[in-house]
C-alpha positions in Angstrom: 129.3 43.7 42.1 126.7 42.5 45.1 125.7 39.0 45.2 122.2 38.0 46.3 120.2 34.9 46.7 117.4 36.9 47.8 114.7 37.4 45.1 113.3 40.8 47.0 116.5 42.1 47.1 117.2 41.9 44.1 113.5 43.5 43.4 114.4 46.4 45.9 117.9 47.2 44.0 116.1 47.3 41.3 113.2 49.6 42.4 115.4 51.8 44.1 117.3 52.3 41.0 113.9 53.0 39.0 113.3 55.5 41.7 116.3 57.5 41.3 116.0 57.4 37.6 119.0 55.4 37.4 119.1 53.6 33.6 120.7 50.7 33.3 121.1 47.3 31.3 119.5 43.8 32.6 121.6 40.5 31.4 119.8 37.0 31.8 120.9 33.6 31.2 118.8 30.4 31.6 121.1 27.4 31.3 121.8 23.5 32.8 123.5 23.6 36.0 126.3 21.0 35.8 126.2 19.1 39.4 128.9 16.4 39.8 127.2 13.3 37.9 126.3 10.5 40.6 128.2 7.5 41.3 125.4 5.7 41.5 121.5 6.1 40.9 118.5 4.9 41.9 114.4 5.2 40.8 114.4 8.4 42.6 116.4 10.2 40.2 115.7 8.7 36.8 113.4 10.8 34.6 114.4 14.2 36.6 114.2 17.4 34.6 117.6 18.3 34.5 118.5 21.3 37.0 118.2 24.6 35.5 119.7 28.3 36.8 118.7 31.8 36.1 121.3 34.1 36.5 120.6 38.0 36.1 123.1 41.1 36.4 121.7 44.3 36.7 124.4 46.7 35.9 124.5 50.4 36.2 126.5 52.7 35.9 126.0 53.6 40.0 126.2 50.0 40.9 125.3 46.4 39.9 123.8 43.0 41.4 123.8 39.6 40.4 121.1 36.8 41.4 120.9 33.1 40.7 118.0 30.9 41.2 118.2 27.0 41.0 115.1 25.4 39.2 114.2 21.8 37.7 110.2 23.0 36.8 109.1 25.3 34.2 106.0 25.8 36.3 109.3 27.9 39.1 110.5 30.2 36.1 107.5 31.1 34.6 106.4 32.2 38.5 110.3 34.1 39.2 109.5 36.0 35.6 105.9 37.3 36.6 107.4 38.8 39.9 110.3 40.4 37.4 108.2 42.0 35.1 108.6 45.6 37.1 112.2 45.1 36.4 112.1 43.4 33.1 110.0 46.3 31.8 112.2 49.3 33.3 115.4 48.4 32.4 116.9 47.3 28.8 117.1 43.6 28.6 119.4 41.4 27.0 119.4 37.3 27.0 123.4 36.2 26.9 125.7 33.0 26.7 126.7 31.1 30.0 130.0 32.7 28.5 129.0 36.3 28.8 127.5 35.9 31.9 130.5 34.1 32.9 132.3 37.1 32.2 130.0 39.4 33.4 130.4 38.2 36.8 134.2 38.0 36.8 
């Protein structure tokens, strides 16, 4: 499985799959991103949303990629889903577990 942090990337795997008639299955999980709590905290980081990550596999049976993007605003998903909607609308999606996922990417 290829790695990418790279939102086009991951749109161009994608695409290039759809070009080549290539079917396949797209997994996505939205969860909390666990950082190390702080030792100590100040004003600056009380009331935060808490940190958020997307994580999406495209799998085929060809090949398969896996992204993960780092958010703390709604406003940052909402804009990541409207540039996925090629993909989202192409290829069978299913939401999973942090487990799944987990597994997935093992």
């Amino acid at each position: 499985m290829k790695y990418t942090a790279d939102l086009n990337e991951l749109k161009d795997f994608a695409m290039t799959m759809k070009a080549q008639n290539v079917k396949g299955k797209i997994y996505v999980n939205q969860a909390n991103h666990n950082l190390e709590e702080p030792i100590l905290s100040d004003e600056d980081t009380a009331g935060r949303q808490p940190l958020q990550m997307l994580r999406i596999v495209i799998q085929t049976d060809q090949q398969a990629i896996y992204y993960e993007y780092l958010f703390n605003e709604a406003i940052d998903l909402e804009e990541i889903n409207v540039q996925l909607e090629d993909i989202y609308s192409y290829f069978d999606k299913e939401i999973v577990s942090v487990e799944y996922m987990n597994d997935l990417v093992q």
